[in-house]
N, C-alpha and C positions, 0 to 999 in steps of 0.2 A: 105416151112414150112406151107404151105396152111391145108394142112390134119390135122397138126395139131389141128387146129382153133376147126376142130369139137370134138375135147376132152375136158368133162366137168371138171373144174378145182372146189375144193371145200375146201371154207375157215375152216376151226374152229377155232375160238375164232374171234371174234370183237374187240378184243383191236388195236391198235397202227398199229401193226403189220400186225394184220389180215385186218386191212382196208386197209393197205397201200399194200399189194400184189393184193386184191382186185381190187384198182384202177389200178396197174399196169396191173396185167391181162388184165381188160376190154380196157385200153387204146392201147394195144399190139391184141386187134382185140378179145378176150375170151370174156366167155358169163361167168362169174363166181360165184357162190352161195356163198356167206355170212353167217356163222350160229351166232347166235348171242343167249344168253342164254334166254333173257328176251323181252318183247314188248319197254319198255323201251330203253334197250338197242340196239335194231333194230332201235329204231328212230334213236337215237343217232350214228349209226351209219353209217344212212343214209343223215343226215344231215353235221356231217364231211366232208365225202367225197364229197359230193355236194360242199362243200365251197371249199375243195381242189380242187376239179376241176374247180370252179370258178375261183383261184388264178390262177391256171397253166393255165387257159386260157385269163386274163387279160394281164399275163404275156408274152405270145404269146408261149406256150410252151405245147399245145395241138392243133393237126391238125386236129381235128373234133369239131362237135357242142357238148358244156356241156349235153346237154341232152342224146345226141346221144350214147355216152361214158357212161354217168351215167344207162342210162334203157340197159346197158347190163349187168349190176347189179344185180342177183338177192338176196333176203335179206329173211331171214327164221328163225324162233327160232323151227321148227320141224327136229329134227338129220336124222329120216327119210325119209323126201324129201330131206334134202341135199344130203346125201349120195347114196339115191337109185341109179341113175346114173353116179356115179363120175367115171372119168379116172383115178384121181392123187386126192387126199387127203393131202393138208398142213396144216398140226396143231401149231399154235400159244398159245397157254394157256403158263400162267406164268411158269418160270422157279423152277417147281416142277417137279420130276422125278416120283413120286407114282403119280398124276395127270394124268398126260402123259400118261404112262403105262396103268392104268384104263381107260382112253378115247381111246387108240388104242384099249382095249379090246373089246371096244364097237363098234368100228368104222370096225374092222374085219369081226366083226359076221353082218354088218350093212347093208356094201358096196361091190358092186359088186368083183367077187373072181379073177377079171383081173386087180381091181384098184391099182395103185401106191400107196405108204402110205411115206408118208413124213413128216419131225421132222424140226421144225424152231427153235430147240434149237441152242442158242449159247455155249454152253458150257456141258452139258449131256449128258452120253453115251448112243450112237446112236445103239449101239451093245445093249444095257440093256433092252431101248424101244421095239427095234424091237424083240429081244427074247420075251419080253412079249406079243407082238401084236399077235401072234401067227402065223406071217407069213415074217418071216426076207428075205426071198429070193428078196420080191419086198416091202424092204423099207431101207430108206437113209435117208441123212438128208439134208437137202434144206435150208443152213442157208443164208437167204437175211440180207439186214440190211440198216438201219433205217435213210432216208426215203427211203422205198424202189424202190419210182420211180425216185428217184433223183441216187439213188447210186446204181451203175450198176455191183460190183463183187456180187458174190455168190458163198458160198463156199460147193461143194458138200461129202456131211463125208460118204463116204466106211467103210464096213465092211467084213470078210469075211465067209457070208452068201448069199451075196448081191448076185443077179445073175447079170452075165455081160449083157444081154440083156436089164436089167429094164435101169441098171447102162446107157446105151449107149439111150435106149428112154430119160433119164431123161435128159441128156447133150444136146438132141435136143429139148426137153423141155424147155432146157434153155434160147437154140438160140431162140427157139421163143419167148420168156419174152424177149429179147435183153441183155440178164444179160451175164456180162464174166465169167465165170465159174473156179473155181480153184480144184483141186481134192484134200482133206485131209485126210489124216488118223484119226480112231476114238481114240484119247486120250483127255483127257482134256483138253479144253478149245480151241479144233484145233490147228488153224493159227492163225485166227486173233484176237479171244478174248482173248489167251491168252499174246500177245504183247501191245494188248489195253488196260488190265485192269493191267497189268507190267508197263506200263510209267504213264495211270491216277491214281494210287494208290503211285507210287513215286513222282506224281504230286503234289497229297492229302500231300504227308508225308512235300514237300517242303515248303506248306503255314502252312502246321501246326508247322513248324522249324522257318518260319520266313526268308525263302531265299528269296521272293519276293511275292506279292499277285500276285491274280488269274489269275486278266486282264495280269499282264505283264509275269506270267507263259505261259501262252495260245499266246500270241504276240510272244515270243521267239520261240515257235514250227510253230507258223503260216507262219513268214516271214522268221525265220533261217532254217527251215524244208521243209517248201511247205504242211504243214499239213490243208489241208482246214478247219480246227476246232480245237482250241486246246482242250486238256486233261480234264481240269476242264469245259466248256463248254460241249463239249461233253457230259461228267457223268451227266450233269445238264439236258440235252438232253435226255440222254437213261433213267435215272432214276435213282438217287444216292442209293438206295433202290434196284435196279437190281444190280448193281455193286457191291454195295457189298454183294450180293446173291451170283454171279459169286464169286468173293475173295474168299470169307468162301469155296465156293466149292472146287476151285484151288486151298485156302489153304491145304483142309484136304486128298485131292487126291494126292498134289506134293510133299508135306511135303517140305515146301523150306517158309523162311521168308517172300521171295519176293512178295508173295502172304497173307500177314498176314493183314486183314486189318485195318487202321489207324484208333485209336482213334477218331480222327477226323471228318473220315466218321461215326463212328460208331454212335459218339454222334449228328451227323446232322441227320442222318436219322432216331433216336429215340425223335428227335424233333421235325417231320417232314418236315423237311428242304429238302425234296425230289430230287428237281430241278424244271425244267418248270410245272411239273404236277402240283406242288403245289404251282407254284407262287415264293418259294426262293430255292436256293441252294448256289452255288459261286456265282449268281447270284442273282439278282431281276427280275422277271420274269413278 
């Protein structure tokens, strides 16, 4: 996977996501650009992952020097030097589909006309983006997830425009990230958001009924399951706010109750009861 190495990998968006593949790239041997919107924002997300890789290496859980890892980092709020030389392009921005769409449009006319073009939606269709990107033969969707150097599947979403060649670079793309790779078909919500946001949304509806609070909802899936996190944790984790973004969306694509989401959610995240971002959710953060 050596040859790999010399493919330049290129983040967009600086949130959560975008840092956290970021740091994995660089830590997996990549030299990886960062786009980040704003100066601001560039600190900010150069000072994260500095801590992050602080922790993973107090922890003993980085084989190189902090530094060494971090300056193969590069950070950029110009689209055109990201892009100019990218191999593979991963887009993280918030789960908006008009968003998406209008940044691949940009990222097409931007980036080299051999670059990979990849979607970190969890839940979006992958078929929709890449129609609009103007170049569906060589884009997929690359869903990592969260954190993404900690959690090691990735689920890759085919469509049938996809060419099997990009389809078979990106799988060794993968192996180089060290990510296990699952292959899904593009409907809503995949694989795994849609079983995710099916059990933490039955999660939701459970404390809202009064079958037991959080902590012991989350206890039950941990030790009777082997779930390394449970359900209400978890959404507190990804973003009560993303979830039920996901919900609303799976509701109105599956037309099934199972996805309708709980009063509950609705009114925490119109209070901003977010999760970790904002300090509460089921939690105190």
């Amino acid at each position: 996977m050596k040859e790999l190495l010399n493919n330049k990998i290129a983040l967009v968006g600086g949130g959560v996501m975008g840092r956290g593949i970021a740091q994995l790239a660089a830590q997996c041997g990549f030299s990886p650009t960062l786009f980040n919107r704003s100066e601001a924002s560039k600190s900010r997300s150069k000072d994260l992952i500095k801590q992050k890789l602080t922790n993973a290496s107090q922890k003993g859980r980085l084989n190189e020097g902090i530094d060494q890892v971090f300056d193969r980092i590069f950070f950029s709020c110009d689209l055109d030097e990201v892009l100019s030389e990218a191999d593979l392009v991963i887009e993280s921005l918030p789960e908006n589909k008009e968003l998406k769409c209008q940044m691949f449009q940009i990222i097409t006319k931007k980036a080299p006309s051999h670059c990979v073009l990849a979607t970190n939606t969890s839940s979006l269709s992958v078929s929709d983006i890449a129609i609009a990107s103007g170049a569906p033969e060589r884009f997929c969707g690359m869903h990592f997830f969260n954190p993404p150097i900690a959690m090691t599947l990735l689920e890759l979403v085919t469509h049938k425009n996809l060419d099997d060649k990009i389809l078979q670079w990106v799988v060794k793309m993968a192996e180089a990230l060290n990510r296990d790779a699952i292959h899904v078909a593009d409907v809503p919500g995949f694989a795994t958001s849609r079983l995710s946001v099916c059990i933490g949304l039955e999660a939701i509806r459970m404390v809202e009924q009064g079958v037991a609070c959080a902590a012991d909802i989350d206890k039950a899936m941990e030790l009777g399951y082997r779930h390394p996190m449970g359900p209400l944790k978890l959404g507190d984790y990804i973003g009560l706010d993303v979830r039920l973004k996901v919900a609303e969306h799976l509701y109105q694509e599956l037309k099934t109750e199972t996805f309708n989401p709980p009063e509950l959610l609705r009114k925490m995240v119109a209070e901003g009861k977010t999760g970790k971002k904002s300090g509460q959710g089921f939690y105190a953060w």
